[in-house]
C-alpha positions as CSV (number, residue, x, y, z in Angstrom):
1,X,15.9,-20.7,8.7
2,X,15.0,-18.7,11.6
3,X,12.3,-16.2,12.3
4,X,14.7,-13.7,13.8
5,X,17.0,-13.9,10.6
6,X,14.3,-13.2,8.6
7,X,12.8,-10.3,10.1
8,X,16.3,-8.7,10.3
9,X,16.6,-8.9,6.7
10,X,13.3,-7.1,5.9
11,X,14.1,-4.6,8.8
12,X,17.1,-4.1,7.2
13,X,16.0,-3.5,3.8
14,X,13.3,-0.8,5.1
15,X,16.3,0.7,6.8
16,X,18.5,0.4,4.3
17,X,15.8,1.5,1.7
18,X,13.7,4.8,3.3
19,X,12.1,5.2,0.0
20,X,10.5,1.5,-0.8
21,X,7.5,0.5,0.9
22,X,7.3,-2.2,3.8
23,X,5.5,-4.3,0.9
24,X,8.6,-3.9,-1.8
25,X,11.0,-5.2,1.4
26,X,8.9,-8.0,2.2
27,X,9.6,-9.1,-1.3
28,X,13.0,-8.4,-1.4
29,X,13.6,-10.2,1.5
30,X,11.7,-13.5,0.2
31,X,14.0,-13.2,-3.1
32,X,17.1,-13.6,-0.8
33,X,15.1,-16.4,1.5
34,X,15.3,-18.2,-1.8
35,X,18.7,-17.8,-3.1
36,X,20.6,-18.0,0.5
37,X,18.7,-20.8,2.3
38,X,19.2,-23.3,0.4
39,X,16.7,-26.9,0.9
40,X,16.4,-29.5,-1.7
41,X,12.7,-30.1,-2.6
42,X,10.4,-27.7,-4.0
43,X,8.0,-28.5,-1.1
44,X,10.5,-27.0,1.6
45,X,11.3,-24.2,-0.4
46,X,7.5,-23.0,0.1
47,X,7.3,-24.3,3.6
48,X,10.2,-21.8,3.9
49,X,8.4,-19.0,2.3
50,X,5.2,-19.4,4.1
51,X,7.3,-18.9,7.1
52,X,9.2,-16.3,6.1
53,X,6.1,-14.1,5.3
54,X,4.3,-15.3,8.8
55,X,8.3,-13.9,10.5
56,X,7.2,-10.5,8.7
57,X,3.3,-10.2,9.6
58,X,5.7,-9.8,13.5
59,X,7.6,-7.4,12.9
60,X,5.1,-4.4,13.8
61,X,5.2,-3.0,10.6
62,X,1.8,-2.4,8.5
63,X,0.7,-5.6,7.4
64,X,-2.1,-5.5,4.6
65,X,0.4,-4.5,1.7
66,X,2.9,-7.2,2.8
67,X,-0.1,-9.9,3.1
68,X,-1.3,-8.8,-0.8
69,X,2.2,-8.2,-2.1
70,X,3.5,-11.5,-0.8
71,X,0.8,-13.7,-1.6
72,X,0.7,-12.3,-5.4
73,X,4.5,-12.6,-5.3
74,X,4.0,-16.7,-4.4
75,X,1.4,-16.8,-7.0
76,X,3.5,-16.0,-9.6
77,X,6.9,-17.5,-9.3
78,X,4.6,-20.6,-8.9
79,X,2.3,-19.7,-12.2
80,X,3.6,-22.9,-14.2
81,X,4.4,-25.9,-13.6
82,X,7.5,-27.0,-12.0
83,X,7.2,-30.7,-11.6
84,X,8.9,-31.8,-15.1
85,X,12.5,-30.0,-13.7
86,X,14.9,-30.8,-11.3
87,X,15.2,-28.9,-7.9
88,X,18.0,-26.2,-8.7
89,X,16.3,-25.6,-12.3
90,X,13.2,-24.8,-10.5
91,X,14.9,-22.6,-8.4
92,X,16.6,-20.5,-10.8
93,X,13.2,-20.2,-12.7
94,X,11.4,-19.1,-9.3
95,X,14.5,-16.3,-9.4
96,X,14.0,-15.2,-11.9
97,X,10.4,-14.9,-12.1
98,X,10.6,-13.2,-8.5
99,X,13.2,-10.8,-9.7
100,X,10.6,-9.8,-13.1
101,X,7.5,-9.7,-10.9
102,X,9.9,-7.3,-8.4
103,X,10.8,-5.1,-11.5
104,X,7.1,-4.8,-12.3
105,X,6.5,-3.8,-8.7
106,X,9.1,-0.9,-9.0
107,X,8.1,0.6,-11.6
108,X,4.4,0.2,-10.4
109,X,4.7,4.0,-8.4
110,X,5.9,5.7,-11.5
111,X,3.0,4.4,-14.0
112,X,0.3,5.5,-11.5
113,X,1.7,8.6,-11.2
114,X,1.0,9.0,-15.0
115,X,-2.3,8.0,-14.6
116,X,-3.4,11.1,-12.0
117,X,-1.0,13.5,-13.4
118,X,-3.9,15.0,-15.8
119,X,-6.4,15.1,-12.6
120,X,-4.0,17.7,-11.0
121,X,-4.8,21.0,-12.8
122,X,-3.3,24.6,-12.6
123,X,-5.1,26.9,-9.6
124,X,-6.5,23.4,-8.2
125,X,-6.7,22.7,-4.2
126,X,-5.7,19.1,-3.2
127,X,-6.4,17.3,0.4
128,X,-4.7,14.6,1.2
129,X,-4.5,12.1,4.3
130,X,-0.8,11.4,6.2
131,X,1.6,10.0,4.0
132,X,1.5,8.5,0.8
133,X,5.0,7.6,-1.6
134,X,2.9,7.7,-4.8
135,X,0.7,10.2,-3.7
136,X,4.0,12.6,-3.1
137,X,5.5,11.5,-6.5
138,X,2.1,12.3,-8.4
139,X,2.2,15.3,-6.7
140,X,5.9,16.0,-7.3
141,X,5.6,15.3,-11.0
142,X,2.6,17.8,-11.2
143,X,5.3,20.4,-10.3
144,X,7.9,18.9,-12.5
145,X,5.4,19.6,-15.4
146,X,4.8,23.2,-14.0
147,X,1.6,23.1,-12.5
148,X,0.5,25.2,-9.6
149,X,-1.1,24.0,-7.3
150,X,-1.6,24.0,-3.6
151,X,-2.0,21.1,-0.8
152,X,-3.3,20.7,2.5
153,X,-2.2,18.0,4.4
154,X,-3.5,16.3,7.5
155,X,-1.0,15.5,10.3
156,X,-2.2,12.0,10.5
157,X,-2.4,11.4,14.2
158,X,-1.2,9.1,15.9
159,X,2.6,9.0,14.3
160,X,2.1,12.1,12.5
161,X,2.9,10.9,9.2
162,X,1.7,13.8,7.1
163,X,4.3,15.7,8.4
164,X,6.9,14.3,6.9
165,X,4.8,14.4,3.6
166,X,4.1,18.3,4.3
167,X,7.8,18.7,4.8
168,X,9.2,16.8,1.3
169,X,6.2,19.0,-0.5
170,X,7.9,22.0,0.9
171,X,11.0,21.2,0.1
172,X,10.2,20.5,-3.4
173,X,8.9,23.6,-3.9
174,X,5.0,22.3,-3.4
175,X,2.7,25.0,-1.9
176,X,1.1,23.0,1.4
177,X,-0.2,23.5,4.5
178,X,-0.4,21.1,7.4
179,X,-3.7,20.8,9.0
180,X,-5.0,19.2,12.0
181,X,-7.0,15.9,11.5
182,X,-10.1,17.4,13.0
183,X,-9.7,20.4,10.3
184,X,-10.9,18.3,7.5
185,X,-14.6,19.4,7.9
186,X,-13.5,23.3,8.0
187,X,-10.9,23.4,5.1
188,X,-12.6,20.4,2.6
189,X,-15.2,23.2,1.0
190,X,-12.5,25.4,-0.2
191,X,-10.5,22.1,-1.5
192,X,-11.2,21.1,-5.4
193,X,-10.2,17.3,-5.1
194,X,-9.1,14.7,-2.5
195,X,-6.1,12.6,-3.5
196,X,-4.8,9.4,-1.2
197,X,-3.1,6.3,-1.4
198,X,-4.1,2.8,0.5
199,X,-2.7,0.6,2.1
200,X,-4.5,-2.0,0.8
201,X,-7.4,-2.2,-1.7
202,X,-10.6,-4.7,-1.3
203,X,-12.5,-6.7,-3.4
204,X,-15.3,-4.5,-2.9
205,X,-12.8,-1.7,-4.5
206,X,-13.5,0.3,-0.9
207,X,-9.9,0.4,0.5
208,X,-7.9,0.5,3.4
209,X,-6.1,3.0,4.6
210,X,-5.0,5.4,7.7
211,X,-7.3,5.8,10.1
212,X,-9.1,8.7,9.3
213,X,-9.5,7.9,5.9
214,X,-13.2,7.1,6.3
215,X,-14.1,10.2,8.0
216,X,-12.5,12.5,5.5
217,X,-13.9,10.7,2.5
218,X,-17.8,11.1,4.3
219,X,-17.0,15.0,4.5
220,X,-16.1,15.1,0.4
221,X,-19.3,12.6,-0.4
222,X,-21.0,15.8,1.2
223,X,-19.7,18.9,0.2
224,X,-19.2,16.7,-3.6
225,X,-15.8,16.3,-3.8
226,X,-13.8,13.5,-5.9
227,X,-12.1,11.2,-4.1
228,X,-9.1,10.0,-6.1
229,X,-7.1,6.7,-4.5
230,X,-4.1,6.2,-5.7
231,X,-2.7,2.6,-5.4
232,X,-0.4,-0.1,-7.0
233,X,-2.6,-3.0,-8.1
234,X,-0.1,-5.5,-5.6
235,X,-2.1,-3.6,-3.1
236,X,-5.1,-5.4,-4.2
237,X,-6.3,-7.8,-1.5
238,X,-8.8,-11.1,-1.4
239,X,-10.6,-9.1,1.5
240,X,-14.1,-8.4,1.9
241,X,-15.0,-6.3,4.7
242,X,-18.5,-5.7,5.3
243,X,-18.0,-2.3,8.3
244,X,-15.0,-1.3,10.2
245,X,-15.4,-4.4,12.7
246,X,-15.1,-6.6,9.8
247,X,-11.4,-5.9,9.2
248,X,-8.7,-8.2,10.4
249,X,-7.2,-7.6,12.9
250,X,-3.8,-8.1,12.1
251,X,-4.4,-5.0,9.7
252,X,-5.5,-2.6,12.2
253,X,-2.9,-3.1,15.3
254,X,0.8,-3.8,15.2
255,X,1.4,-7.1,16.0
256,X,3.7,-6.5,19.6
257,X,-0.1,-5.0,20.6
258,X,-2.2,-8.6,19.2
259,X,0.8,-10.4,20.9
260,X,0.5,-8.2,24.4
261,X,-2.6,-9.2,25.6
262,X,-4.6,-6.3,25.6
263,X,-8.4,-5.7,24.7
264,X,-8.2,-4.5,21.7
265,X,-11.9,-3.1,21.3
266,X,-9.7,-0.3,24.1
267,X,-7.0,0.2,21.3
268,X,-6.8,2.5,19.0
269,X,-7.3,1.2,15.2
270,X,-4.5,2.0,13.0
271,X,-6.4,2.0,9.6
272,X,-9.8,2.0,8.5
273,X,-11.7,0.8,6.0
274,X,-13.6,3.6,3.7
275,X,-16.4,1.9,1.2
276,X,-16.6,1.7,-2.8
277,X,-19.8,4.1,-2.7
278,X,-17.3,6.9,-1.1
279,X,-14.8,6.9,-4.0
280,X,-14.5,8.2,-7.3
281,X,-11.6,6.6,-9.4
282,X,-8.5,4.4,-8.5
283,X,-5.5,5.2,-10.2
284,X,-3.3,2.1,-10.6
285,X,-0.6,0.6,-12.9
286,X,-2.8,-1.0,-14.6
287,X,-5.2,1.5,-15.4
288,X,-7.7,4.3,-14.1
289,X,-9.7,2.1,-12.2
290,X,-14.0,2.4,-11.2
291,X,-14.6,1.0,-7.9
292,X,-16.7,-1.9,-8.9
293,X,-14.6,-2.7,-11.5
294,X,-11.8,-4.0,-8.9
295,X,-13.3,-7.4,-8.4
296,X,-12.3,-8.2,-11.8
297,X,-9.2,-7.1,-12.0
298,X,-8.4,-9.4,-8.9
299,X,-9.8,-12.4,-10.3
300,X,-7.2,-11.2,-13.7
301,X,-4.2,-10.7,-11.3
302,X,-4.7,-14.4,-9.7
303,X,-6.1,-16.5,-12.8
């Protein structure tokens, strides 16, 4: 099994797939490592994986939901034992406990958009922060259910992902606006609630997310707004970070910029990491969520 091979799989499946997140295809992509390269000992077949998730930390794609997903995804086709079966029945049962725990992931977006849909009342204002898939389908099944509502949504420099998430809000028939990233201090007192997603959430239950994330969650702490994350629970991640320095570093630059060379401290961060004390609730598939009550549910998701 070669890197390249992998990587053009997952690449593939994003392609292939414009809805899923890079987490989902990392996952995907680790089902078909199992089923089409084929080794004969349980040990290779993880020696395989391991790779196979290192091939997709390189493929410059956002890396802390593909570190969480993938590393809960290994710790549960490997819950059991496996040492009473032969090779290919171990195999099958690794299958088909990927393709279960993939299912569960799938349906993950839907059940937390249940769980905000009541926080998004008629006449309410709603910030949000670039672009979020279950923040958009909350939002989108807020207008299914006839609410009105209006949103404001940053342009997320540098890609300039809320713009695609101000443009499928329009053409769903969502009342937004796009604002400028430096416009969250102006427009966040005439907002009722903030809603976001994360790319990845801590032990601390802080998360991380788009860079600006931080800054805009300080601004609602002051004018006292609620901060509502929104985030499947394979998002949930053994990290720690004490400050913004503290994060790894293969979460906050692509990897072709780690790889080039460069001083990083003259980069420009990708994400950042915004504390517990800064939000209000986490809405997840496995429930509405307090900050501090995060740690536990880790500890639930990897007994």
């Amino acid at each position: 099994m070669q890197a390249e091979e992998v990587q053009e799989i997952f690449l593939k499946t994003l392609r292939e797939e414009e809805d899923i997140s890079a987490a989902i295809a990392a996952i995907k992509t680790l089902l078909t490592v199992i089923q089409n390269y084929k080794v004969v000992t349980i040990r290779e077949l993880n020696i395989n994986l391991k790779k196979a998730v290192e091939a997709m930390r390189h493929c410059d794609q956002p890396v802390t939901a593909i570190a969480s997903g993938c590393e809960l995804f290994m710790r549960f086709i490997t819950l059991a034992k496996l040492d009473d079966k032969g090779y290919e029945d171990c195999e099958q049962v690794m299958l088909q406990r990927g393709r279960t725990f993939l299912e569960a992931l799938l349906e993950a977006r839907g059940k937390v958009a249940k769980q905000a849909l009541p926080f998004i009342s008629d006449g309410c204002k709603i910030l949000t922060h670039s672009r979020s898939r279950v923040v958009l389908q909350a939002m989108l099944e807020a207008a299914k259910a006839n609410k009105r509502f209006e949103v404001y949504v940053t342009m997320s420099a540098p890609d300039n992902s809320g713009v695609l998430m101000h443009k499928q809000l329009q053409a769903a028939g969502v009342d937004s606006t796009q604002i400028l990233d430096s416009a969250v201090g102006y427009i966040m007192e005439q907002v009722d609630i903030v809603m976001i997603g994360a790319e990845g959430v801590a032990e601390s239950g802080g998360i991380i997310n788009k860079v600006g994330t931080y800054g805009l969650a300080m601004a609602a702490l002051e004018l006292k707004k609620p901060v509502y994350v929104l985030a499947e629970s394979f998002k949930f991640s053994r990290v720690y970070p004490l400050n913004q320095q503290d994060i790894p570093v293969e979460f906050k630059y692509l990897s072709s910029v780690i790889s080039s060379g460069k001083d990083l401290s003259k980069e420009h961060p990708l994400v950042d990491y915004t504390p517990p004390s800064y939000i209000t609730l986490l809405f997840t598939d496995i429930g509405i969520l307090t900050p501090s009550a995060v740690s536990d549910e880790l500890i639930n998701l990897y007994l």
